[in-house]
N, C-alpha and C positions, 0 to 999 in steps of 0.2 A: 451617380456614376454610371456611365455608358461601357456597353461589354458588346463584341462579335463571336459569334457562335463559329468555335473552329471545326467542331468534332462533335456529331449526337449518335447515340445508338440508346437501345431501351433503357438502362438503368443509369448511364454515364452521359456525362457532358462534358465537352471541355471551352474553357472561353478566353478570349485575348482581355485583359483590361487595359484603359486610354493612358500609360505608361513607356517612359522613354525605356525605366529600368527605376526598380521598386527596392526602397533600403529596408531592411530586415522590420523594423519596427511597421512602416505601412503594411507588409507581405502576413505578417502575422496580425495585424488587427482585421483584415480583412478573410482572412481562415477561419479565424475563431469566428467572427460575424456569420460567417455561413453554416460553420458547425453548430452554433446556434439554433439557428433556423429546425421547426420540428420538422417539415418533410425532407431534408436534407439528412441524409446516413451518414456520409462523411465528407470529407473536404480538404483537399490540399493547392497551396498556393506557390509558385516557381518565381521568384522575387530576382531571376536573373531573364528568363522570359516573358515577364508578367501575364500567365497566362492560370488561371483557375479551372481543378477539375474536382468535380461535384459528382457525389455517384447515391444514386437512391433505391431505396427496401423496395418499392415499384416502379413500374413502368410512367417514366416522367410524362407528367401534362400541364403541370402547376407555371405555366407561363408568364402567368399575370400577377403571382406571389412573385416570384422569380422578380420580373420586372419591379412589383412594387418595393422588396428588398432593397435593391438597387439603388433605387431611386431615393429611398430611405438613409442611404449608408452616409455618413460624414466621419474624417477621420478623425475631428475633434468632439465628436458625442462623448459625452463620458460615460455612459452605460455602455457602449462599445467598446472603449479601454477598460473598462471594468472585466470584459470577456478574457481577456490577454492576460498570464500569470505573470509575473514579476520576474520570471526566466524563463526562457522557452530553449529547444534546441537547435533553433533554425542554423547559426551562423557556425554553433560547432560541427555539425554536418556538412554546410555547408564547406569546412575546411576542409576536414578530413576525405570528401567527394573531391575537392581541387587536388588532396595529396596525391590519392589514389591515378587521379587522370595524371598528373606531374611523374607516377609511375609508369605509367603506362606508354605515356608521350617519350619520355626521355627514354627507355627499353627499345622502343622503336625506331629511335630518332639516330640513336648508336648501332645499331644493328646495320641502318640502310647507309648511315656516309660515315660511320667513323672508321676508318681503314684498320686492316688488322692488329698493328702493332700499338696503337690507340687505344683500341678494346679491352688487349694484352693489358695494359698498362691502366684500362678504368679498372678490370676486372679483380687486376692484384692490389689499388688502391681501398677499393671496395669492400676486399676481404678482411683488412685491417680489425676493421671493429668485431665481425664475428670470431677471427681468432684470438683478438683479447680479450671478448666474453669466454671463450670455452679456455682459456688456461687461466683467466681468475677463477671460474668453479674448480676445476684442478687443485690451484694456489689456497683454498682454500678444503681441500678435501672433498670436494663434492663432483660423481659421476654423473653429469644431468644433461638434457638435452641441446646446451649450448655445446656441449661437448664435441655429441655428437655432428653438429650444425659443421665444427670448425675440424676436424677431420674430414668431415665429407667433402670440405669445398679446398682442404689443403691439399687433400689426397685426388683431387679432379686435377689442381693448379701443376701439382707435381709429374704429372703423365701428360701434360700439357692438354688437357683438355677442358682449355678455357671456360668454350661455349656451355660447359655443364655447368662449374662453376658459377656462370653470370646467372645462368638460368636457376641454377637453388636458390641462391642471394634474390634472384626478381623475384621469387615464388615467397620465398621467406618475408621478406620485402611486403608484399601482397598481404601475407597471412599475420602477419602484427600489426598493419595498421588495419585492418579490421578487426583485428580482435580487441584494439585499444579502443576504437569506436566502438564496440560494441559494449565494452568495458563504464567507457564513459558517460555511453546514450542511458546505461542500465543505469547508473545513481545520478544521473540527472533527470530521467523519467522518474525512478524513485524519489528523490527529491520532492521533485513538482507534488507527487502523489500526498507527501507529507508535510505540506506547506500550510500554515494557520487558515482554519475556515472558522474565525471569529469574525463575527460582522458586529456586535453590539460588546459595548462597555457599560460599567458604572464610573461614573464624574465625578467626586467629591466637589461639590461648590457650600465649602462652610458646614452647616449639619446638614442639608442635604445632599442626597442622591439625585443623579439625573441619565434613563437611557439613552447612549448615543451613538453613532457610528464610530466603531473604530477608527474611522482615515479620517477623522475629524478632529481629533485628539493631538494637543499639538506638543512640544517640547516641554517640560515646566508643569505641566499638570497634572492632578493628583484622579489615580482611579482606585477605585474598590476592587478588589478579587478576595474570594470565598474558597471556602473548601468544597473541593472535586472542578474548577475553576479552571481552564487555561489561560498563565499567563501572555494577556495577548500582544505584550509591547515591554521591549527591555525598558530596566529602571530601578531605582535605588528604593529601600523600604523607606519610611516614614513613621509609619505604624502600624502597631502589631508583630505579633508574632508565629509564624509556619514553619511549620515543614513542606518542603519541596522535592518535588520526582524531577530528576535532572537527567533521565534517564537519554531522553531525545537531544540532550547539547553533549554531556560529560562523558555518557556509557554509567553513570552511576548507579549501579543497583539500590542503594539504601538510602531513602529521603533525608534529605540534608535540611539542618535546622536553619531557618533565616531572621534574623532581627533585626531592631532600626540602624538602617544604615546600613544593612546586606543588600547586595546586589542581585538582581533575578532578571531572570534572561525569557524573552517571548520563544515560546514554545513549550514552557514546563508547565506541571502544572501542580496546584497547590493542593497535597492530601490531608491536612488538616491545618484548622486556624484560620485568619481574617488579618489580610493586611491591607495599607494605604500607600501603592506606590507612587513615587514622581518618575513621571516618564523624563528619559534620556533620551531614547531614540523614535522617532517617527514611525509612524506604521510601513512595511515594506522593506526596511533597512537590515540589513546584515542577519536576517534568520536562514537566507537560502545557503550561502557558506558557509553556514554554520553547521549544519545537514546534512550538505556534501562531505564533511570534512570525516562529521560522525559515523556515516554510511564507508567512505571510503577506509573508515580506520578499523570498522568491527568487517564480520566473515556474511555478514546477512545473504548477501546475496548468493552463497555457495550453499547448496545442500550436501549431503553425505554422501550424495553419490556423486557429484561434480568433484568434489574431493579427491573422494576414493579413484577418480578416474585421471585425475592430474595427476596424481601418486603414481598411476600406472603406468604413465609413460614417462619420467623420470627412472622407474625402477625398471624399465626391459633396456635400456640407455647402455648397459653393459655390458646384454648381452647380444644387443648389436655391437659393440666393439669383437666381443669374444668372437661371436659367430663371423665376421668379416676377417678377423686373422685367421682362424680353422680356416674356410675357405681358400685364403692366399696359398696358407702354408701346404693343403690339398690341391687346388689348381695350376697355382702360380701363374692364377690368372687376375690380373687386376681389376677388369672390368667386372669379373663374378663377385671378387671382393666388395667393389665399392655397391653394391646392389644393397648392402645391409645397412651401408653409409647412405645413402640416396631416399630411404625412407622413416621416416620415424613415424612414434605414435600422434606425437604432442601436436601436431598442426591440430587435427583433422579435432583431436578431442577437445585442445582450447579453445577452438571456435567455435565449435559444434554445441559444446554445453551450457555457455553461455547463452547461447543465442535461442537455444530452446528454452531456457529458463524467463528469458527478454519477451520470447515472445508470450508463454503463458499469462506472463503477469498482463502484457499488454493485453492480452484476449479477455483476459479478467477482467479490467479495466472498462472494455466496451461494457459490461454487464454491470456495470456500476462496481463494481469488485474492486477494493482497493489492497493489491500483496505486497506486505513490507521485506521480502526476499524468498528465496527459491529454496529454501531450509524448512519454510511453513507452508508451501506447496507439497512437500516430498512430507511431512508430518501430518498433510491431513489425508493424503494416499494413501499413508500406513495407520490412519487411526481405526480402533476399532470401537469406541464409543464417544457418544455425543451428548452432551449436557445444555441443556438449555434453562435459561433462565422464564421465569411465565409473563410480566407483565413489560408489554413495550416488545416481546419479542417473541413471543407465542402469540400474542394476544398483540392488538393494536396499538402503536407507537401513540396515536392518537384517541386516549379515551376520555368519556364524555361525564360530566356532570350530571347526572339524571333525578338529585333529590336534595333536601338540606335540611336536617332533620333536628331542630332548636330542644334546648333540657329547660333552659332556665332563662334568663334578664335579657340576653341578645335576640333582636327577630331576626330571621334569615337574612337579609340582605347584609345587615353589620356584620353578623357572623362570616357570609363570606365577602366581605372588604376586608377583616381582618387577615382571613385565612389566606385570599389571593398576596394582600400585604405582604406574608411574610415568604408564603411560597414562590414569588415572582424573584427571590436572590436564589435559586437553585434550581434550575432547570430540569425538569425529571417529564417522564408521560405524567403522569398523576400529578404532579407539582405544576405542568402545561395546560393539565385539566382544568383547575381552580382558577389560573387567571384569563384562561380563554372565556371560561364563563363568568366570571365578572367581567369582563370586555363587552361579552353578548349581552350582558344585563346594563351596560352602558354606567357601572361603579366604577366611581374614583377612586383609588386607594393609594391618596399619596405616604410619603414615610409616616409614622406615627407610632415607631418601636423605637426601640434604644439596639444596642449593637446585637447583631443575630449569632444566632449559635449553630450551627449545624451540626446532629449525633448522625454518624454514621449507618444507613440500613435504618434508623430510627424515627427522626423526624428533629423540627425546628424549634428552639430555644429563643425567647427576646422577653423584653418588659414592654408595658405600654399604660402609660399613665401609672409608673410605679407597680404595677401588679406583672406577677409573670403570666405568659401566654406560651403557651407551647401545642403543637400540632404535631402528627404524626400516628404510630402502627398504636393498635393497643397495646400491645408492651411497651410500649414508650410511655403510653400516657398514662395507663394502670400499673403497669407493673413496676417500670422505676420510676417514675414521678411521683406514686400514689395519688391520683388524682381520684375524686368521687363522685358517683352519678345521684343529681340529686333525689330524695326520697321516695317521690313521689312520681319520678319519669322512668324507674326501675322496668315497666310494663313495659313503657317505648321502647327504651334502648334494648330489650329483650325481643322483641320484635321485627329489628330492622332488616330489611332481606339479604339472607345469607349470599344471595346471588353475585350480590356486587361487592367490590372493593370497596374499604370504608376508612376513611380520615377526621380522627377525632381531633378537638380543638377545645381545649381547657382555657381558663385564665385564672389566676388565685385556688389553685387545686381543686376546681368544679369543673367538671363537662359541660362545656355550650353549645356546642352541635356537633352532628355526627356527619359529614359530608359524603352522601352514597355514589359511588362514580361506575358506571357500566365501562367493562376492560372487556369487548365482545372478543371471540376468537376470530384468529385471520380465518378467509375462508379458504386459502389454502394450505393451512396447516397439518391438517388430516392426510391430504396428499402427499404432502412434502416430507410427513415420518413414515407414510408408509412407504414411499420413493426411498429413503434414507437405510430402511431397514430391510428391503429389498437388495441394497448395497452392501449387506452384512452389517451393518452397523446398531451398538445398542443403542435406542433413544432412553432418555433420562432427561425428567424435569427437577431442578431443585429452585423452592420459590420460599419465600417469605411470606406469605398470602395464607389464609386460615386450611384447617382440614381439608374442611366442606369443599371448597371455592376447586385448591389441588385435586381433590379425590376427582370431582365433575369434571376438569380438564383432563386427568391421566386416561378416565373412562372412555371420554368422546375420542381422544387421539390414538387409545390403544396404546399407552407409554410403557417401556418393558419396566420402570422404575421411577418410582419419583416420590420426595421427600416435601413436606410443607412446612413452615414456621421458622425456617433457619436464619440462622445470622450468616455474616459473609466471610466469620472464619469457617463454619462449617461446610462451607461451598469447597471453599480449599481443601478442607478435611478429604471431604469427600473423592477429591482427585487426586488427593495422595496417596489415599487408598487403593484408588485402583491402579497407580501407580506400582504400587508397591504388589500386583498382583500382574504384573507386567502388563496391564495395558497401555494403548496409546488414547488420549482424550483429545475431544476439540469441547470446546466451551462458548457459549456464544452467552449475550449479554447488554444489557445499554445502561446498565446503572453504576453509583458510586460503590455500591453491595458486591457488584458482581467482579470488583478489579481485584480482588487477592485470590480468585476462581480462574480469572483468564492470564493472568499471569503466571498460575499453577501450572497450568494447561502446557500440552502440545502444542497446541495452535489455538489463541487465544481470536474469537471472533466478537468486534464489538460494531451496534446498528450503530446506521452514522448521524444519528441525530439524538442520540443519547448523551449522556451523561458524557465532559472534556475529560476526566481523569479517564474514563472505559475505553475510551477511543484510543488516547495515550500509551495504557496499557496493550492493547490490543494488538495484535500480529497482523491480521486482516479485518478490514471496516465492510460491511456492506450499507445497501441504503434499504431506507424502512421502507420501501414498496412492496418489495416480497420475498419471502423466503423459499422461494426457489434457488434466488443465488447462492445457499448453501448446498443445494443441488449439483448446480453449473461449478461452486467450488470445488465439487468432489468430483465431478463429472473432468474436467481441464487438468486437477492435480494427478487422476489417475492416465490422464493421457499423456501429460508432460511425462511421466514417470517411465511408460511405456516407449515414449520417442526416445528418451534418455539411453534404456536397456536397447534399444534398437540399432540408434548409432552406434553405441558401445561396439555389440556384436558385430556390424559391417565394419567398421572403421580398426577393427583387430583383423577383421578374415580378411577382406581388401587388400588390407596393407600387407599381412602375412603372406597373400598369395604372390605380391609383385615381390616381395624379398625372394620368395622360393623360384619364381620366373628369371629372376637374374639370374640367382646363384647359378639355375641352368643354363645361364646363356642367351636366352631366350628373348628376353628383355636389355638394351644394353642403359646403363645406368643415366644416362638424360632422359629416356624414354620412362623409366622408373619414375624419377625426379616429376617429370611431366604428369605421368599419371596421378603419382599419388597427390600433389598437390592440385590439379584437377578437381580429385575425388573429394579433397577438402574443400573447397569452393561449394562444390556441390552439394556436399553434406550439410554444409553451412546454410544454402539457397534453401533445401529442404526442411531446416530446423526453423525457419522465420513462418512456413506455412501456417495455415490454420489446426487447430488442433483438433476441433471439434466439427465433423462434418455438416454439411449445410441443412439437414433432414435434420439435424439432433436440435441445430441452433432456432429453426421456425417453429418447432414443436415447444422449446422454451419460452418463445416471443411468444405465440398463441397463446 
């Protein structure tokens, strides 16, 4: 593809591409292509001028990548529609940019030829719908801001002073359809945020297993999903029997039981059990409305304070009525009257709140930060303790195989073909471990159990060749299994080094090997609690991992708290407790262990390559790069939190002062109208800003 350079200066580009006029689908595979791209920072494409602007972290030189892109691009690659999510927001903006200009045009259009009695006659047409929104609240007992809307423009119509009239309707006009946009962009962006990132399935073909691409998978065919599992494709059970978290389609809190012939829906996911569904529907198909629908039906996206401030301008709605009769009945001046009528609260705050909450999540987002609404922004502002889980998220998402330590009949390599065998159906760090390094040792380990079991926090259950086999924590294996070490390897297994995480593997109630896996520490871990607790915040580790292993973490990190060998009801315990001591928690996590912790929680955080039920659960996802973005999480909630109290304060005194400017006179009530809807515009322009200053954000990239 050939492009003209319209526009360059240091960090920005802008370019024409070889386009009469680009339909929504070309405009968007060729955005994302460029967002792609790693020296590109971001990218946006105008599918009515086809013109592309590219903007970059430096000073652009990259000429020849630039051109080789280009050159590269086909709109039928499929790893380029791969880039593009299965909804995007181009066209509904699109709209809502046409309404707005359709507002604007036609405002102007009446203004300059449509003679006076025309006007007269749009103006009183016009008014129609606002005064039968403000007497159904009436009709129905309620004093609210439609109220006030349709007094102020009957009480303008009636002193004939049309032009105020038109002018609150344009203004009001203005300030709903952007605040429906903004409404709409938020659980559509939200959406997107929440949309399946399953790439691989299990197949049933007969008794075996086969890993394959989810978009491969076609009507009529049967897959495997397991416990802690996201269902990645609607379909009817077969076999087996689960419980299901239906929590992302239904709103259900409490896992619903599914058997042959229940139906399950892609996006849930499966918290205990083994079933064999037949897919119904295609990969791609009907999950995005389903999400929308979810998102639109619960409060997520409002915080306590967004709330509390919509409340507030419904509730002074009265005594602007009161204050504008006092007024009359003291003046018997109409003009000072209508000054109370001429401004409300509600513009300035319904747009305002939203839009700072739209934009946090979106600034979140740049950081890989994924916010499931502006209720767990504002809850981890107010938290005062943090709980983190140790392996996969103190410690590296990715650890490593470092030893394989044989008791009895199997030599190492069988031992881990078996182990990888069984740990390759549950995705975990440790469970990632086992089969990466059979990978690296170039082991086959096709199926050769019978149906797996998965215990919770515990480890894995199957037969193989009639004998059982099971892997997992030493309390799995010794303490409810009773499995035994044979007589004479008592020294070995007494030996093995405390240092590393360890995964034992029985079969027929003996120890076969003990598999040692190094979980090193992030190396910005140390920083990042001490950064966290600088913030006032307690840090607290609660792990499942032995004494020794805990004590050596808490020591090296300085942890104001922290507990070893727990189960994952006592993770919850633990946050109930402090609940009940009036704390506020965040809980972070990426295992199946950790979901009745982060669900406990205030703000439940799970990494995003952990475990599908953690995620599921989870409030906010980050990626396992680094934990800093629990940093930058707290760092953006506390800002949001701050623009929030911010606007609050202008958007009361503001508007308070041009009430008190009429009452005097001073202001006459079009000039009122003008202003303050102005000032909502603006408040609004200022709530999309950045939150986090450009010094704060280099200092996190470095």
């Amino acid at each position: 593809m050939n492009y003209v350079v319209l526009h360059q200066s240091k960090y920005r580009l802008r370019l024409h591409l070889p386009h009469v006029r680009m339909d929504d689908r070309q405009a968007d595979l060729v955005e994302y292509y460029l967002k792609s791209q790693p020296f590109i920072k971001s990218a946006s494409v105008n599918e009515q001028t086809c013109n592309a602007t590219l903007c970059f972290s430096k000073a652009f030189t990259q000429w020849e990548q630039l051109e080789e892109i280009f050159s590269d691009f086909d709109y039928m690659d499929e790893s380029i529609q791969a880039l593009v999510p299965e909804h995007t927001s181009r066209a509904m903006n699109r709209n809502y940019q046409n309404r707005l200009m359709n507002l604007v045009v036609g405002k102007a259009f009446r203004t300059v030829f449509f003679p006076t009695p025309l006007r007269i006659a749009w103006t009183i047409g016009s008014s129609l719908k606002y005064i039968k929104a403000g007497l159904t609240c009436l009709f129905h007992g309620r004093i609210k801001v439609p109220v006030l809307d349709a007094v102020a423009i009957t009480s303008s119509m009636l002193v004939r002073d049309f032009s105020t009239a038109a002018s609150v309707m344009f203004l009001l006009d203005i300030g709903d359809t952007l605040e429906e946009w903004t409404h709409r962009k938020s659980v559509a962006d939200l959406a997107q945020t929440l949309t399946l990132q399953v790439d691989k399935v299990w197949v049933k073909n007969g008794q075996q297993e086969e890993l394959v691409d989810v978009s491969s998978v076609q009507v009529g065919e049967h897959i495997v999903v397991r416990t802690s599992n996201i269902i990645p494709l609607d379909g009817k059970i077969v076999e087996g029997v689960v419980t299901v978290n239906q929590a992302s389609m239904t709103g259900e809190s409490v896992p619903v039981s599914k058997e042959v012939g229940g139906y399950v829906y892609a996006g849930t996911v499966i918290e205990q059990g083994e079933c064999v569904i037949e897919v119904t529907k295609a990969s791609g198909t009907g999950k995005f409305d389903q999400i929308v629908k979810m998102i639109e039906d619960s409060e997520k996206l409002k915080s306590q304070t967004e709330d509390r401030a919509f409340h507030l301008a419904d509730r002074l709605v009265p005594y602007s009525l009161v204050g504008s009769a006092l007024t009359w009945l003291i003046t018997r001046n109409v003009s000072r009257a209508l000054a109370f009528l001429m401004v409300d609260f509600s513009c300035a705050l319904k747009l305002s709140m939203p839009l700072s909450v739209l934009s946090a999540i979106r600034e979140a987002g740049e950081y890989q930060i994924s916010v499931k609404g502006g209720k767990f922004l504002e809850a981890v502002s107010e938290a005062d303790t943090i709980v983190f889980d140790k392996t996969g998220t103190l410690t590296h998402a990715t650890p490593k195989v470092v030893d394989i330590v044989t008791f009895d009949a199997l030599d190492e390599m069988e031992a881990l073909r078996i182990a990888a065998c069984l740990e390759e159906h549950y995705p975990h760090s440790i469970a990632n471990a086992v089969v990466e390094e059979a990978k690296q040792r170039g082991i086959s380990h096709d199926e050769m159990h019978s149906k797996v079991e998965y215990v919770i926090a515990h480890g894995i259950s199957s037969k193989i060749q009639d004998k059982k086999a099971i892997i997992g924590s030493y309390h799995f294996v010794f303490e409810d299994e009773k499995c035994t070490i044979p007589e004479d390897k008592q020294v070995i297994f007494d030996a093995l080094p405390p240092e590393y995480s360890h995964l034992y593997l029985a079969i027929d109630g003996v120890l076969q090997a003990a598999i040692c896996i190094f979980d090193p520490l992030r190396k910005e871990a140390k920083q990042v609690v001490s950064s966290l607790k600088d913030m006032g915040l307690r840090v607290c580790m609660m792990t499942g991992d032995n004494e020794k292993t805990a004590h050596r973490i808490a020591e090296m990190l300085e942890l104001d708290e922290y507990h070893s060998e727990v189960l994952p009801e006592q993770k919850a315990q633990f946050i109930a407790a402090c609940h009940k001591q009036g704390k506020k928690v965040i809980m972070i996590g990426d295992g199946v262990n950790d979901a009745p912790a982060l669900s406990e929680s205030d703000c439940g955080i799970a990494i995003s390559d952990g475990a599908a039920i953690a995620r599921e659960i989870a409030d906010v996802t980050i990626s396992a790069d680094s934990l800093w973005q629990i940093v930058i999480l707290n760092e953006v909630s506390r800002a949001l939190m701050k623009r929030i109290s911010s606007n609050y304060r202008f958007i009361v005194s503001f508007n308070s002062a041009l009430i008190a400017l009429g009452v005097l006179g001073i202001l006459t009530p079009s000039s009122s109208a003008l202003l303050h809807n102005g000032s909502t515009i603006i408040t609004g322009l200022r709530s999309m800003t950045e939150l986090l200053p450009e010094e704060k954000k280099q200092s996190f990239q470095a």
